[in-house]
C-alpha positions as CSV (number, residue, x, y, z in Angstrom):
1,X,96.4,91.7,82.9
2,X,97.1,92.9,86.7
3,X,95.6,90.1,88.1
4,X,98.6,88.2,86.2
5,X,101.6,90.6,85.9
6,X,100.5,93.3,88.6
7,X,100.7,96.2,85.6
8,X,99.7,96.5,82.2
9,X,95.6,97.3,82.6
10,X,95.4,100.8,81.5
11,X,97.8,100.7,79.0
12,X,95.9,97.6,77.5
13,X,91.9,98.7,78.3
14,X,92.5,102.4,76.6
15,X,93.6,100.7,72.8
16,X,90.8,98.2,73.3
17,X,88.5,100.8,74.1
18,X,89.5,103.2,71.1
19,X,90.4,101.0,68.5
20,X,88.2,97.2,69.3
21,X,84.9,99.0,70.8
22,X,85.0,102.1,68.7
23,X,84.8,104.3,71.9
24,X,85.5,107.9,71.4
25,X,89.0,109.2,72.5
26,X,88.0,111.6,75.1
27,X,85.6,108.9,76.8
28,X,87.6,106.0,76.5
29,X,90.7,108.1,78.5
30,X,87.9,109.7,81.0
31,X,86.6,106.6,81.8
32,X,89.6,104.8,82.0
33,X,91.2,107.1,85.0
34,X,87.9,107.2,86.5
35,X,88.2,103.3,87.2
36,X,91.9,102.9,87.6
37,X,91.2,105.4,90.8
38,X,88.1,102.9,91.9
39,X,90.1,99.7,91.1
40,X,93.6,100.8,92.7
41,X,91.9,101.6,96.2
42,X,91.3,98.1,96.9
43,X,95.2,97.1,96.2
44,X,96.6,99.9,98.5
45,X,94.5,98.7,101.3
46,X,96.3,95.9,101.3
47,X,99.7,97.0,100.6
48,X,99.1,99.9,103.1
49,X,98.1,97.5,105.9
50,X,101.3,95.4,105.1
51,X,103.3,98.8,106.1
52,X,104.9,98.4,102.0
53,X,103.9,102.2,101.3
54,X,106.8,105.1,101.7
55,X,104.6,107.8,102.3
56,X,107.2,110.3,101.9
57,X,107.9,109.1,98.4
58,X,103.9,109.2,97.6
59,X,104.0,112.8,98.9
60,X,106.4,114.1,96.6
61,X,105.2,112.4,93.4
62,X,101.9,114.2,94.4
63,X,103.8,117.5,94.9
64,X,104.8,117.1,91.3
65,X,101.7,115.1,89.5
66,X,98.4,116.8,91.1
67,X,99.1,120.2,90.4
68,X,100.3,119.1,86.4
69,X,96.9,117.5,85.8
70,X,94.7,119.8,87.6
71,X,96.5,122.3,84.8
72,X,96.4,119.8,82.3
73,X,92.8,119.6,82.6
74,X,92.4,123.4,82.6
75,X,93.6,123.8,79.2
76,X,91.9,120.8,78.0
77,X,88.8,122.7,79.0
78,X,89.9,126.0,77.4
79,X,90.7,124.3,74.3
80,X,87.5,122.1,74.5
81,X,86.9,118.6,75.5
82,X,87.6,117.8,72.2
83,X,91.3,118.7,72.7
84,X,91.8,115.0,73.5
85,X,90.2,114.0,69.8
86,X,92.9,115.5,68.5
87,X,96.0,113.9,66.1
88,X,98.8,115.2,68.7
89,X,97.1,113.2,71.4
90,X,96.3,110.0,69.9
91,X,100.2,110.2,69.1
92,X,100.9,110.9,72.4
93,X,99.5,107.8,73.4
94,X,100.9,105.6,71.2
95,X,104.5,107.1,72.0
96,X,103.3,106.2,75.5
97,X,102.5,102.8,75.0
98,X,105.9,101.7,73.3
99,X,107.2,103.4,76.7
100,X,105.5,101.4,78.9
101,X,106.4,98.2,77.1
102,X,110.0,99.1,77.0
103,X,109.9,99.5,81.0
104,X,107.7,96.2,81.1
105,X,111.0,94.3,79.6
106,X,113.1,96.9,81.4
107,X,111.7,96.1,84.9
108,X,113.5,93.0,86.2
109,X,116.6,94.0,84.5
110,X,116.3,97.2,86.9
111,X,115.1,95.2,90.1
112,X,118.1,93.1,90.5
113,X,121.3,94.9,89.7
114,X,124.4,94.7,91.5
115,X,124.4,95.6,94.8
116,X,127.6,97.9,94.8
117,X,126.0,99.8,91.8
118,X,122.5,99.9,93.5
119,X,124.7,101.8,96.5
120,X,127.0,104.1,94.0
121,X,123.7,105.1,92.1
122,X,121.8,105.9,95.6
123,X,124.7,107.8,97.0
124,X,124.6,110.2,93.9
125,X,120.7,110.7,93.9
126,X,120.2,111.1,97.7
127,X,120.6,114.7,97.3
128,X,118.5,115.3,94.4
129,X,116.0,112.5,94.8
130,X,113.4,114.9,96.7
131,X,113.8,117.3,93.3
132,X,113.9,114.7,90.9
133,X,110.6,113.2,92.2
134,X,108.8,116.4,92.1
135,X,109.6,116.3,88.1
136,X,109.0,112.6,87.7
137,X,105.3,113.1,89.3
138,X,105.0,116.3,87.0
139,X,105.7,114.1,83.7
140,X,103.4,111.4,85.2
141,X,100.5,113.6,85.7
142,X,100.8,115.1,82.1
143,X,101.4,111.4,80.5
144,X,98.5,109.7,82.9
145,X,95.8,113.4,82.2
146,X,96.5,113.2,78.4
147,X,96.0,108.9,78.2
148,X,95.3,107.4,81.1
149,X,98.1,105.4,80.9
150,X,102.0,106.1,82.4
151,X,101.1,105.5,86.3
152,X,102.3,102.0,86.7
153,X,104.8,100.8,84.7
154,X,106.3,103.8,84.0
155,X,106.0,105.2,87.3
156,X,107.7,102.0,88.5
157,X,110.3,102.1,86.3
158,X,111.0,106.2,87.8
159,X,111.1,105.2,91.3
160,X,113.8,102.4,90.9
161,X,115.7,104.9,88.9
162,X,115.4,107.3,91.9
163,X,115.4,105.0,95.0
164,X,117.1,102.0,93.8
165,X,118.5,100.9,97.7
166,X,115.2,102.7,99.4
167,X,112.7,101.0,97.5
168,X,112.3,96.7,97.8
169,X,110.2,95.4,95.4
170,X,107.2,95.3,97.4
171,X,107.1,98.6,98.8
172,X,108.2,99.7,95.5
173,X,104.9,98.4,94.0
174,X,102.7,99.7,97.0
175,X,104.0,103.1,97.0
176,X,103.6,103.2,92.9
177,X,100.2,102.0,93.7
178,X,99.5,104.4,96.8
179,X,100.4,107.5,93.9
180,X,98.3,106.0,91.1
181,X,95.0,106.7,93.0
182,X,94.8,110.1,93.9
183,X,96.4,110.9,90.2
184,X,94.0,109.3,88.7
185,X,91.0,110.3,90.8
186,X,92.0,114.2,90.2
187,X,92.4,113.6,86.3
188,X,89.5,111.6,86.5
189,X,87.0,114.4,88.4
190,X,88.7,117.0,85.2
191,X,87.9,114.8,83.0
192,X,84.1,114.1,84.6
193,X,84.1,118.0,84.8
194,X,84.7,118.1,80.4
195,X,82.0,115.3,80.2
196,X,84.3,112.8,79.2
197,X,83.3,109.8,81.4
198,X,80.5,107.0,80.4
199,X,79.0,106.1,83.5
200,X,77.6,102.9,82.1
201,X,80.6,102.1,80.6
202,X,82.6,102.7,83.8
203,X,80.1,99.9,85.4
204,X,80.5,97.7,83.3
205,X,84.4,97.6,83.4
206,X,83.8,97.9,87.3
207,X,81.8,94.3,86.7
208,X,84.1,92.8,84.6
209,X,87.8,93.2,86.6
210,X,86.2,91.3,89.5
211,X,86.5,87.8,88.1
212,X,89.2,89.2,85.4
213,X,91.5,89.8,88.1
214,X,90.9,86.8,89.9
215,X,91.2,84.5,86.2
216,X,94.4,86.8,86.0
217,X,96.0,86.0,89.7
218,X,94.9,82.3,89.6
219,X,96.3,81.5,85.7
220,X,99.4,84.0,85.1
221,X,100.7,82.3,88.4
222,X,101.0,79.2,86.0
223,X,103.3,80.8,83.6
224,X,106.7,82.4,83.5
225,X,106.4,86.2,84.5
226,X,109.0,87.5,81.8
227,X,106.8,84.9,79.1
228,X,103.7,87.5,80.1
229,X,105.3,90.5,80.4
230,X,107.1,90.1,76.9
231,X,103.9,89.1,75.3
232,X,101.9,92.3,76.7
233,X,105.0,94.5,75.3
234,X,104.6,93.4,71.7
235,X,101.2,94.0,71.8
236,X,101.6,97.8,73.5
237,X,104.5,98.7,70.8
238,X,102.4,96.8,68.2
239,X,99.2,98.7,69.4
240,X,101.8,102.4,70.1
241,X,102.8,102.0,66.3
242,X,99.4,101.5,64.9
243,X,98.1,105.0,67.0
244,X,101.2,106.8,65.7
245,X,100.7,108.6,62.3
């Protein structure tokens, strides 16, 4: 799935996980984080090389989102690891996955508005942007702690809502990326901390999105983006509606 459409992988490996492999709640999030923060390194390399990173931007959503699910991870802990088993998570993420497959549709509708609008919307937003990033990271590191999923398309669709002149689409997808990592790896190391991470399992995913991404990149070229975007979307809200109670 990011091999193809650059987005999509968490919010598609945690359902499998849970509800096709049978994998616990708790593990299947734990694990998942723990890899998106392995896999994602490799992708900013390249994007940061490229110069397509706003650092600035990164800080901010970091000022908001490591501090959330460093505390989101504390009262997992005082509530027990087996907070996560619980039915207010598992609806949590399925509210989560209709969410990201409305900003999956939702994305190229926001990429190319009209250029007046894109300057009215960033004149209003300059002055609250740095404060309004803070609280976007803050949701993002409850949504990503709680379900490993809400970093990238939901992040992306936050940042073109915020910087809709600032951001092009590449360094829009870099500096989503650059974010994703160290949000992931600190949710992640709390969730290694609750021992909710299978190591073995971990590998194996680790094995597996080596020649997935590149059957991903080298196939979903073939076919029309919005075709695979609106096909991964039914299956998130059909998937999001199934997890809800």
């Amino acid at each position: 799935m990011v091999g193809a459409t650059g987005v999509g992988g968490g919010a598609i490996m945690t359902p499998i996980l849970l509800l096709v492999l049978g994998v616990a709640p708790h593990t299947a999030i734990g694990t998942d984080l723990l890899y998106a923060s392995i896999t994602k390194v490799f992708g900013v390399g390249v994007h940061g090389f490229a110069k397509r990173v706003d650092w600035q931007v990164v800080r901010r959503l970091a000022l908001g989102s490591l501090p959330t699910a460093a505390v989101t991870v504390i009262v997992l802990h005082q509530r027990g690891s087996n907070g996560v088993r619980d039915g207010m998570i598992m609806t949590v993420l399925g509210a989560v996955l209709i969410l990201t497959a409305a900003a999956m549709v939702l994305m190229p509708l926001l990429i190319r508005p009209d250029a007046q609008q894109r300057l009215s919307q960033s004149a209003k937003l300059l002055r609250y942007q740095p404060v309004l990033t803070v609280i976007a990271g803050a949701v993002l590191g409850l949504l990503v702690t709680l379900t490993s999923i809400g970093a990238g398309s939901l992040g992306v669709v936050m940042l073109l809502l915020l910087y809709p002149l600032r951001l092009a689409p590449a360094r829009l997808v870099g500096t989503d990326l650059a974010h994703a990592i160290p949000l992931a790896l600190v949710a992640g190391i709390g969730h290694i901390l609750l021992g909710n991470v299978d190591f073995v399992l971990l590998g194996q995913l680790l094995l597996g999105s080596l020649p997935g991404v590149w059957l991903g990149a080298h196939f979903g070229g073939k076919l029309p983006d919005r075709l695979l975007r609106a096909a991964i979307a039914v299956v998130l809200v059909a998937v999001g509606i199934k997890l809800l109670p």
